[in-house]
PAGUTOR-653472 format. One record per residue (C-alpha): x, y, z. Coordinates in nm, 4 decimals. Layout:
BEGIN
pt u->X; v->Y; w->Z
...
This chain:
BEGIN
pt u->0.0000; v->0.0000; w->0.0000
pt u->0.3079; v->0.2165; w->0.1143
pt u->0.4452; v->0.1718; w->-0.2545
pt u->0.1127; v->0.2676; w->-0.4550
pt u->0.0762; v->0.5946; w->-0.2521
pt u->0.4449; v->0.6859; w->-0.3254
pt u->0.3655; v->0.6237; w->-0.6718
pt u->0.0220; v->0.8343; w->-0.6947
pt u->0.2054; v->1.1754; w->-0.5339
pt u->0.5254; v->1.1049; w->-0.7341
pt u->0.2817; v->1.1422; w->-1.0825
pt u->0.1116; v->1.4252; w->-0.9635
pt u->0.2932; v->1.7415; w->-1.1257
pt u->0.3892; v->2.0902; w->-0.9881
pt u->0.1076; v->2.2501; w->-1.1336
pt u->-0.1956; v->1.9779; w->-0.9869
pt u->0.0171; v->1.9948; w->-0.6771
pt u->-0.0463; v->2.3586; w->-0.6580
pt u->-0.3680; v->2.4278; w->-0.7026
pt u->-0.4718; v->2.1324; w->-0.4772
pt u->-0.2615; v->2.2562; w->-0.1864
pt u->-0.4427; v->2.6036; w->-0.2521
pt u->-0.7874; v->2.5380; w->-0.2785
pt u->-0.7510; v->2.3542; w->0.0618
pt u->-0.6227; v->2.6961; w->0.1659
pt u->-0.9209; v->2.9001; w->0.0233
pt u->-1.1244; v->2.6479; w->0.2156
pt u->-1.0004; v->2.7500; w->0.5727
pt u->-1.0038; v->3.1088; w->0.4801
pt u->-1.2910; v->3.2940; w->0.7687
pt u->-1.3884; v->3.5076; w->0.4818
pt u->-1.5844; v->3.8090; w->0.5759
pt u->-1.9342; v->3.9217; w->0.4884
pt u->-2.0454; v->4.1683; w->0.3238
pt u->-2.1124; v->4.4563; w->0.5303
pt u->-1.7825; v->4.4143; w->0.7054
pt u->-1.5951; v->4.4013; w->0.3822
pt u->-1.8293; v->4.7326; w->0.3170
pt u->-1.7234; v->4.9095; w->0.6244
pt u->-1.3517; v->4.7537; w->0.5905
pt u->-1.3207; v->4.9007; w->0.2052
pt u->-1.4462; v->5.2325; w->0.3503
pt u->-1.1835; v->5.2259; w->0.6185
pt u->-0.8863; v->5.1444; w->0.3753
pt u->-1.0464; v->5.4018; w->0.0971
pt u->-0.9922; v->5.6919; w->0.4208
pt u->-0.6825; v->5.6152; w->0.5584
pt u->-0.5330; v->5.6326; w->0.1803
pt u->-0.6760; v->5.9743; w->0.1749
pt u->-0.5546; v->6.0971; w->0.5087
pt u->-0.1691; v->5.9632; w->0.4318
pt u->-0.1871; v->6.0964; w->0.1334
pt u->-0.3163; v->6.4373; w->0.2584
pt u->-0.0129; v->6.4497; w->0.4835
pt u->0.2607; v->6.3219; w->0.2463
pt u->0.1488; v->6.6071; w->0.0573
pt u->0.1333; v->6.8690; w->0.3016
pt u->0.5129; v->6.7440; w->0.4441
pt u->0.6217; v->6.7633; w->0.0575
pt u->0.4926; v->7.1216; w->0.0338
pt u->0.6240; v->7.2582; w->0.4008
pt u->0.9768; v->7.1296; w->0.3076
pt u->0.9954; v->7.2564; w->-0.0530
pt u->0.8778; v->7.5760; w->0.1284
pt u->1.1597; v->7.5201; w->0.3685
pt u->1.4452; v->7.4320; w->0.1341
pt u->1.3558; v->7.7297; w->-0.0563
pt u->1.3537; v->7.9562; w->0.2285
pt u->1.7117; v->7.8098; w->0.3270
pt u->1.8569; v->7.8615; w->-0.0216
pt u->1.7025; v->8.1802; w->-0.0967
pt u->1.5845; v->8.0668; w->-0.3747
């Protein structure tokens, strides 16, 4: 018995392997539903908007700066 199950995983190829091993993944997955993914889309969507608010806002204030120091 040993021997035929050594020879059923030794035909199985890379790409079989592969998508075996990860749809037993996608089955353990807790996915959420769909007003959480709502609300955690929403969350994602603002806190791209605030860091990007204040990368810009640091950009501008030290331009401003390193012009102020070089006169320029």
């Amino acid at each position: 018995m040993a021997e035929r199950a050594k020879k059923v995983k030794k035909s199985e190829n890379a790409i079989q392997r592969y998508y075996r091993e990860t749809s037993g993944e996608l089955r353990k997955v807790s996915w959420p539903t769909w007003p959480e993914a709502k609300r955690l889309t929403g969350l994602v969507l603002l806190v791209m908007v605030v860091v990007g608010i204040f990368l810009s806002s640091m950009d501008y204030f030290a331009g401003e700066l390193l012009g102020l120091i070089l006169g320029i």
